[in-house]
Every structure is written in C-alpha cells, then in structure tokens.
C-alpha positions in Angstrom: -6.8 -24.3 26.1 -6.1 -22.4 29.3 -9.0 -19.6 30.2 -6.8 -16.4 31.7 -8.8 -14.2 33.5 -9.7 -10.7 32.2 -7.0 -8.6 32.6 -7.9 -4.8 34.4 -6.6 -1.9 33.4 -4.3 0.2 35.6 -7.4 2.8 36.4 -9.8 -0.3 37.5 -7.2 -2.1 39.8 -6.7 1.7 41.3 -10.2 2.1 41.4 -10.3 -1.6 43.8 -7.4 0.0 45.6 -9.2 2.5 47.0 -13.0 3.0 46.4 -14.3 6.9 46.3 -16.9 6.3 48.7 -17.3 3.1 50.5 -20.6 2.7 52.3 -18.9 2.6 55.6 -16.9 5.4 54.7 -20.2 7.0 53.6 -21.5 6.2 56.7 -18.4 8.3 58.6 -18.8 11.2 56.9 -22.5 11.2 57.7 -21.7 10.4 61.1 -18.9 13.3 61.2 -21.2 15.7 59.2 -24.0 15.1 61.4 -22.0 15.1 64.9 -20.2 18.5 63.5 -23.7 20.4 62.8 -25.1 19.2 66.4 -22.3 20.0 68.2 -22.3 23.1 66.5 -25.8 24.2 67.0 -25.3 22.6 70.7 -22.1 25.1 71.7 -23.6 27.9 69.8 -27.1 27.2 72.2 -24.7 27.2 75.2 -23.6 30.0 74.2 -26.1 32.4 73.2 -28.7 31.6 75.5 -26.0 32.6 78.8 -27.9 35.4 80.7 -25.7 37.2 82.0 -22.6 38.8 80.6 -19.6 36.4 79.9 -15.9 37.0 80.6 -13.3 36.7 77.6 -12.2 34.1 78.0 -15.6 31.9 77.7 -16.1 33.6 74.6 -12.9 32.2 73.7 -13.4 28.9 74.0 -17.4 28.9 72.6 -15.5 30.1 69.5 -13.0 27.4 69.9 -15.8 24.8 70.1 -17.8 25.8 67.8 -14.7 26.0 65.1 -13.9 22.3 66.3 -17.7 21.2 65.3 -17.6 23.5 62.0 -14.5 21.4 61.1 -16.0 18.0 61.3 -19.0 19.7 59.9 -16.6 20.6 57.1 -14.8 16.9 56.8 -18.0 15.4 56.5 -19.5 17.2 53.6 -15.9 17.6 51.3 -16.0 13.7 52.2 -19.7 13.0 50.7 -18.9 15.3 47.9 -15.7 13.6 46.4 -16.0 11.3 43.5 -12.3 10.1 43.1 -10.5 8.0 44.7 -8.6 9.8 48.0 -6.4 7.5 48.4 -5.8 7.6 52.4 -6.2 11.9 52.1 -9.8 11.2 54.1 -8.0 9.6 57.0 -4.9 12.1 56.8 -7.1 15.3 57.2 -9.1 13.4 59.9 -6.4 12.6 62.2 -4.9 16.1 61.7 -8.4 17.8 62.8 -8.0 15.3 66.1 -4.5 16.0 66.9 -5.4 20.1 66.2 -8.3 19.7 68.8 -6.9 17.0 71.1 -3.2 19.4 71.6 -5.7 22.5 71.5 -7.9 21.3 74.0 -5.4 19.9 76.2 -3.7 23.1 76.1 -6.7 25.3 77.2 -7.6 22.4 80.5 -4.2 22.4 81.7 -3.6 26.4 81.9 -6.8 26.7 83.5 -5.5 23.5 86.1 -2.3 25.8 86.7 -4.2 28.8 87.0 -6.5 27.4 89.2 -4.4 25.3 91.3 -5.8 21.9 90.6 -4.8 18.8 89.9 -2.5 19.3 87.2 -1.5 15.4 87.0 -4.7 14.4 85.7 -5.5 17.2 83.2 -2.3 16.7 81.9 -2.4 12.5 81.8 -6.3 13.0 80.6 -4.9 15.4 77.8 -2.1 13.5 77.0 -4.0 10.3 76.2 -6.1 11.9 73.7 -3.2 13.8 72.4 -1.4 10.6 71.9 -4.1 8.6 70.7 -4.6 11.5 67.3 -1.0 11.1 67.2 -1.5 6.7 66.6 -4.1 8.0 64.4 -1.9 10.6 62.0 0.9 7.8 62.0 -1.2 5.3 60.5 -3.0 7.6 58.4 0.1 8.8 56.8 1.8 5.5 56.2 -1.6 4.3 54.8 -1.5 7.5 52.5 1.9 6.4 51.5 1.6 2.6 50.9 -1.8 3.3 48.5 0.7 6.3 46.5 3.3 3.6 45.9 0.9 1.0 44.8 -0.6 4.0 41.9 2.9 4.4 41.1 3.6 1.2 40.4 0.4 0.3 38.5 0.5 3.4 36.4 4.1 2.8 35.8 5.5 5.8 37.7 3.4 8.6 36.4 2.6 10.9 38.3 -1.3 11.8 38.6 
C-alpha cells in the first residue's frame, strides 16, 4: 500500500505561495515605517526650527520631503496591517513610491544645477542612477505580481478572486 501525501487545498497552496506577513517582510515594513516617521519628524525639525524667513522654494521642497517620509510612513503601516496574502502588491507600491521620489528628486537637483550653473553631468548621471535603479525595481515587482496572479489562477481554476 502506497502512503500519498496529504493533498492541500487550493487556498493553503495559495496561502504557501505567498505568506501575508513574512517575518522579514515584517521586518521591512517596520524598517520603512520607522525610517518614514524619523525622516519625517527630521525634515519637519529642519524645517521649523530655520530662524529666519525662508524663500518659496525651500518651503517647497520641506513639503516635498516631508510627503516622501509620510509615504513610507504610510507603506509601512498598510503593510503591518494586512492579513491576506498581497500577492507581490507590497513590492509593486514600493517600487512606485521610489521611482515617484527618485524621478521627483532628480527633477528638483537638476533645475537647480541649470539654474545655478553647475555641473549638470553629475546631477543628472547621480539622478539617473537612482531613477533607473526604481525603474529595475518596478520591473521586477510587476513581473513578480504577475507570475504569483497566474499561479492563483491556475490553482483556483481560473476564478477570479
């Protein structure tokens, strides 16, 4: 007599497909929560405690740092709070919050460069490593997303969930 092994049900092997909260991917959203609130109180300290009056465009990008930490702030926490499996959605909305801040920030150094006559080559080589690297990143991310979807499908027979 030949022993089979249990059989698992479509919802366990999707379960093992993708866990809801790894402990290193626990550990990431701590780490992303926890960066996001000390870079946030960290810009906001900046710039608060500033003596003197600041121009425009300072307060500009204060704001735009300080929305940059709020969003990994923001990742971090919906990350610790979910309880289903995300099936890659984690690493998509990461990767766009990089490329947003990456193309964002880029932006920002290299008008100032232009404006103030510097060295535009190495803003815009600096700028466009980082750029490209949250580009690798949303690639991946989205074929990852992808390849876990098809694998659902095909254990749950094609429904859609």
């Amino acid at each position: 007599m030949i022993e089979e092994e249990p059989r698992l049900s479509a919802q366990e092997m999707i379960e093992r497909l993708e866990p809801s909260l790894s402990p290193w991917r626990r550990v990431r959203a701590v780490v992303a929560l926890l960066a996001g609130l000390g870079g946030t109180v960290f810009v906001a300290a900046l710039w608060w405690s500033e003596p003197g009056p600041l121009p425009g465009r300072t307060h500009g990008a204060f704001a735009l740092f300080t929305v940059f930490c709020l969003a990994w702030a923001g990742y971090g926490c919906w990350l610790l709070t979910r309880r289903v499996p995300l099936f890659a959605t984690d690493r998509v909305i990461a990767a766009w919050i990089a490329l947003v801040a990456s193309l964002v920030t880029t932006v920002g150094v290299v008008g100032i460069t232009v404006q103030r006559g510097l060295g535009l080559g190495a803003a815009s080589a600096v700028g466009g490593v980082f750029v490209a690297a949250a580009l690798v990143l949303l690639v991946r991310a989205h074929a990852r997303r992808a390849e876990l979807l098809r694998l659902k499908r095909e254990l749950t027979g094609g429904e859609q969930a």
